[in-house]
N, C-alpha and C positions, 0 to 999 in steps of 0.2 A: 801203714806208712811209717816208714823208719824215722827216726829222728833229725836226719840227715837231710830228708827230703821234705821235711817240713820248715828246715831251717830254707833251704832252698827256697821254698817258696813264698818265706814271712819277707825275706830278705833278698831278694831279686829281682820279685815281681809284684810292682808295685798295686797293688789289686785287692790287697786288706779288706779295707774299709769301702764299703758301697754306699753311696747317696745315691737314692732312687731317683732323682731328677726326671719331671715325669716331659722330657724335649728328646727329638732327636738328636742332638748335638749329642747332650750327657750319654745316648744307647751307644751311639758312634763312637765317642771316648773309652765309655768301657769297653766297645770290642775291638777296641786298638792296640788297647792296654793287657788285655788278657789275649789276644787270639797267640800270640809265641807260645802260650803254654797251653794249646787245646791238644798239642800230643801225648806222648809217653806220660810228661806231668801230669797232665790231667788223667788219665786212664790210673794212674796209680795212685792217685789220691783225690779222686772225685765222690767216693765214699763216705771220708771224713766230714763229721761235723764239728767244727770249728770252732763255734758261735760264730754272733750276731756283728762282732767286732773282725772277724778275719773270714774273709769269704776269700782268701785269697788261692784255694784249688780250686774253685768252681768258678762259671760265668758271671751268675746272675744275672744274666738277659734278660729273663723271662718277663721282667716286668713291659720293657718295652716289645721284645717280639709280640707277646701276645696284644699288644695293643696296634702293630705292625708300624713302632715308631720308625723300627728297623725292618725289614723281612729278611725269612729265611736265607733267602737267596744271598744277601747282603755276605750273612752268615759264612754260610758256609765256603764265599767266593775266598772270605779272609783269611779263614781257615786254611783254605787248600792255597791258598799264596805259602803261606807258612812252613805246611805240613805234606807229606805226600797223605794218601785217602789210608792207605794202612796202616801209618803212625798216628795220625787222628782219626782213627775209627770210630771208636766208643764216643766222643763228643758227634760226629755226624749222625752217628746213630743216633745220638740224645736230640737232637734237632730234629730229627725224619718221627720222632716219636710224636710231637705235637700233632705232623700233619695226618699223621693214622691214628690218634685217639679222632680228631673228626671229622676224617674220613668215612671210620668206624662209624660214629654215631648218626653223621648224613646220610649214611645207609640203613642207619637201627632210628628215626626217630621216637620212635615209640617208648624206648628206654630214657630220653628225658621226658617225656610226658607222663610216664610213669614213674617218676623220681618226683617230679612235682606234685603229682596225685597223691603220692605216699610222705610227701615232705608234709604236706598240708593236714594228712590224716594227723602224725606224727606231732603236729604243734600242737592240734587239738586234745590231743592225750596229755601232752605239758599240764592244759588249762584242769584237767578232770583226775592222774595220777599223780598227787603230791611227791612221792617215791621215786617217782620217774623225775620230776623236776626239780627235786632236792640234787638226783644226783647231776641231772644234767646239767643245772648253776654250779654244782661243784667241779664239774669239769671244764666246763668254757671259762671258768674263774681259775681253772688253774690249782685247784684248793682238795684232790683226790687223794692226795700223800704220795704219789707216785711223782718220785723229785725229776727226773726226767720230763715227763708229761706234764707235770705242772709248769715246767719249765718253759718250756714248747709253746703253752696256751697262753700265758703271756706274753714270750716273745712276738707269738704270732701276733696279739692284739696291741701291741705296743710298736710292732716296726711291719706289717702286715708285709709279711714272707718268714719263711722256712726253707730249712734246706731240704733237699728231696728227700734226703734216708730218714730224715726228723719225720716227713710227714708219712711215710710208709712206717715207721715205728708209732705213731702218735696215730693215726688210724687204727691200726691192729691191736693196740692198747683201751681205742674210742670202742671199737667193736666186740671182742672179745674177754678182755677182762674186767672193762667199766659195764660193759652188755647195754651198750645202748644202742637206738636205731642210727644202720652208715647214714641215713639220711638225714637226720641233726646234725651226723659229722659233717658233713657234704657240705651242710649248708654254712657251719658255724666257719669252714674254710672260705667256700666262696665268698662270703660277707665280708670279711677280714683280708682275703688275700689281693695285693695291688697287681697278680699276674693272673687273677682269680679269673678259671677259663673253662665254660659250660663242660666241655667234653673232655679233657683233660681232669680236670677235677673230678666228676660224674665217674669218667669209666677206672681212673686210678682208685678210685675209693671202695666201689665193683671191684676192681680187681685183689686187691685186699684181702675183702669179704670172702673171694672165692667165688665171684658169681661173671665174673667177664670171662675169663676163664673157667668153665663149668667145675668146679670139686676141687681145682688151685688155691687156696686163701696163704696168706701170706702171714706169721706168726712172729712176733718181735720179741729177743731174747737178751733177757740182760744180760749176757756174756757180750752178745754183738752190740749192744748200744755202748756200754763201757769200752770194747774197743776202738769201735768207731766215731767216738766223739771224742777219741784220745785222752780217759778216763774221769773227763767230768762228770760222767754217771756212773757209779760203782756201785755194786755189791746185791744182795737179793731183792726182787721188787715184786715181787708175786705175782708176776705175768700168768697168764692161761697156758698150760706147758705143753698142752695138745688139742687145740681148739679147732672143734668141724667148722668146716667151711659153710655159710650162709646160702640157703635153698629157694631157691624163687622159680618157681615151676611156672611162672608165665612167658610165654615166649614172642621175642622181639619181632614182624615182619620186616623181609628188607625188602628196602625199597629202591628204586635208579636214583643214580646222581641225578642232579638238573640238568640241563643242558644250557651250554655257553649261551646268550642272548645278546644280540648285538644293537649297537647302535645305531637306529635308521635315522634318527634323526638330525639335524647339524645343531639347531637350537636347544639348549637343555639346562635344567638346573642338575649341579652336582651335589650331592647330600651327603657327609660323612657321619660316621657312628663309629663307637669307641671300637670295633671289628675292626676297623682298618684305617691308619689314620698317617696313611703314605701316597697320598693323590698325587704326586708329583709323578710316580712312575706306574700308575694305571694306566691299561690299555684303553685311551680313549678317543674317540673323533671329533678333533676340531677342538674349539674348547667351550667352557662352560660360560652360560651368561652371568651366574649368578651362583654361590656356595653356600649351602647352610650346614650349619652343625647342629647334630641330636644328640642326646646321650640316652642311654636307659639303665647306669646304673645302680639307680633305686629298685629294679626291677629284678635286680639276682636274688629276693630272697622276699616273701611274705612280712621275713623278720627285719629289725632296720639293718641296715649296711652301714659299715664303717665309713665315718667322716675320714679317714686316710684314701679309703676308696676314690669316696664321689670326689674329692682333693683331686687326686693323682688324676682321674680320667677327665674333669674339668679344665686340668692346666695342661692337661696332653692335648685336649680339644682346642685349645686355646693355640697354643703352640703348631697344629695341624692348620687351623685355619690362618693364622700367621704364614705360615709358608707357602699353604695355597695363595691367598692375596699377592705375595709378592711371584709368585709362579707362571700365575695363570692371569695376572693381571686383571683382575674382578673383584666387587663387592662381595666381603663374606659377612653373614648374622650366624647368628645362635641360638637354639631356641628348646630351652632347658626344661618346661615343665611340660611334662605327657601327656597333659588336655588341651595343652592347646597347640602341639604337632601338627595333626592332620591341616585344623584351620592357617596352620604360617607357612606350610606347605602349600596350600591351594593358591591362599593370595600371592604368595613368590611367584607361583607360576601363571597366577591374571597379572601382575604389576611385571613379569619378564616377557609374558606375552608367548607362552613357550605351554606346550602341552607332554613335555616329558623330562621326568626326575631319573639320574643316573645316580645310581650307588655301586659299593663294589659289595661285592656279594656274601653275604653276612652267615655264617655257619647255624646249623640249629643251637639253637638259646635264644635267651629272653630277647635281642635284640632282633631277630628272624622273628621271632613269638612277632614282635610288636610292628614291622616290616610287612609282615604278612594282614595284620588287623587294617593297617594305612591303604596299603596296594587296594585294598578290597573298596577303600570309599574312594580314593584317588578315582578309581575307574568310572564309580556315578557321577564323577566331575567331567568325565572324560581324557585324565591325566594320568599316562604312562606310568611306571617303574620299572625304570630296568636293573638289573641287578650283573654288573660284570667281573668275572670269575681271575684270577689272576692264573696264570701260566703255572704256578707250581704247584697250586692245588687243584687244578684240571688235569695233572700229571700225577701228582703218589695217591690221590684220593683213589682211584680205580683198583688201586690194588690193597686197600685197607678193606677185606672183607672178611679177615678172621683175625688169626693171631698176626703180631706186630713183625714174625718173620717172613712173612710174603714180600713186605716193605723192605725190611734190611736185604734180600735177595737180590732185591734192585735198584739200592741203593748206587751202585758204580754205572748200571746202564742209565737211571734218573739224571743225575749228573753231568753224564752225559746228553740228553737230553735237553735239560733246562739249561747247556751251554757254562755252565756253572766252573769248570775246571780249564 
């Protein structure tokens, strides 16, 4: 990025500085404020890392999409007000990327069950390998001498986000030159990150390695980190200068999407989860007698989770169920500790008199992990779970069943489709 176009965009576009405000108001604001520059500008300096103070080529959405303070669809609507689809290409394509990392893995779940099988092995070697957990405190401390990377693991654990190219550089540095397991990396992100998103996280980190793409790994070089963070990182860092890609000979089956489930019934309690935290515009019948809120995320990681985390998805839940109340004109509670779910679940639904819980439908990860545990006793009670699917992800998920260009293929017929243009 030229000097010109960085001036352009410190000084234009007001979008510097990001407060993760965990409300949809704040998601809305930023993509009001950034959507003029999701074309050309962006495509030409979307690479750069900035720092923590000037996000102002990139979105930053992430935090709220992935909690779906905003949705895609929102997205991409603002965008293309803005932009034709060929001048904002490369940012649609950066949004259609979420929907096929879990698509992908709705279709692979085995690859997160087998990321938690190997996360857990993975700790346990921490408790038994000193060698191993010397280095791995020195790297989540930031304390490896690789000034980049140290950089990185702090910023990450001081304002929980990175920028994309940070975490594809800071991964391939976790992986190959520190030679630790992707699956501490995996996790030392999702703990930390407030956009932190089972499948997204899980398959980019795979990807990396070399293993989502079979023999592809992805190799970080200090000439490109010095460029591309506009030379706050210089000079030799004795990066791995030709590193094999990571080998994992067990193989994922796939599996069918779900299929859509509707609502029979007119009386229902509605249940939100940090998955999706936009009830206003779910597709549902009639409305809800009663709203509660769950969280699970304690449950990203064996290890503790960042208090910015449980912060951020707290006051999103907060803020969700604030809007439902006023939306849907109903009672909302909340109901934050994971042993006692099930039981504030059932009484809702004896005190509403109502024998079916509606949620929107939750992708594989911990929150699905734990969705799936509930469904199973709900039903010795004889109470429902339906789970209902939003329109956009009943749409690109079908075609997320290899690489991420199947999806980009169809990205202008999708569009079309979801009415979006």
């Amino acid at each position: 990025m030229s000097d010109e176009q960085l001036s352009f965009l410190d000084e234009e576009c007001d979008t510097a500085h990001v407060d993760f405000l965990p409300t949809r108001e704040a998601g809305l604001e930023r993509l009001k404020h950034f959507a003029p520059y999701t074309g050309r500008a962006y495509a030409s300096g979307r690479n750069f890392d900035l720092g923590a103070d000037n996000r102002s080529n990139i979105s930053a959405l992430s935090p709220w999409i992935r909690h779906r303070l905003i949705s895609e669809d929102e997205v991409l609507r603002e965008t293309l007000k803005q932009h034709s689809l060929q001048a904002s290409e490369k940012f649609v394509q950066e949004v259609f990327w979420r929907a096929y990392f879990k698509g992908w893995l709705e279709q692979k779940p085995d690859v997160w069950r087998l990321y938690n099988k190997d996360l857990k092995s993975a700790i346990k070697v921490l408790g038994k390998d000193k060698n191993l957990r010397q280095r791995y405190e020195e790297a989540i401390a930031g304390n490896t001498g690789i000034d980049a990377f140290d950089h990185w693991a702090k910023e990450l654990t001081e304002t929980g986000y990175l920028h994309n190219h940070a975490r594809m550089w800071f991964a391939s540095i976790w992986i190959f030159t520190l030679k630790l397991p992707w699956e501490l990396g995996a996790d030392f992100f999702y703990r930390h990150l407030l956009d932190g998103d089972p499948a997204s996280n899980t398959c980019s980190w795979r990807w990396v390695g070399g293993l989502h793409t079979k023999g592809k790994n992805y190799a970080a070089r200090a000439s490109n980190i010095s460029k591309f963070t506009n030379g706050r990182f210089t000079g030799h860092m004795n990066l791995a200068s030709d590193p094999s890609p990571l080998n994992d000979m067990r193989e994922a089956d796939a599996v069918p999407l779900p299929i859509q489930e509707s609502i029979e019934d007119k009386s229902y309690i509605l249940l939100l989860t940090e998955e999706d935290l936009l009830p206003e515009t779910l597709a549902l019948r009639d409305e809800p007698k009663a709203i509660i809120g769950m969280l699970s995320a304690e449950a990203r990681s064996p290890l503790e989770v960042s208090a910015k985390v449980i912060q951020f998805t707290q006051s999103a839940m907060a803020d969700a169920l604030e809007r439902a109340k006023g939306h849907f004109g109903c009672e909302t509670t909340f109901c934050d500790k994971e042993d006692d779910q099930l039981a504030f679940l059932v009484e809702a639904a004896k005190a509403n008199d109502v024998d079916t819980i509606v949620t929107a439908y939750a992708p594989v990860g911990p929150v699905a992990d734990r969705l799936a545990q509930i469904q199973y006793k709900l039903g010795e009670h004889d109470i429902k779970l339906v789970q209902v699917m939003r329109d956009y992800d009943a749409k690109v998920w079908p075609h997320a069943t290899r690489g991420f260009f199947k999806v980009k293929k169809q990205i202008p017929k999708l569009i079309d489709q979801l009415n979006i243009s």
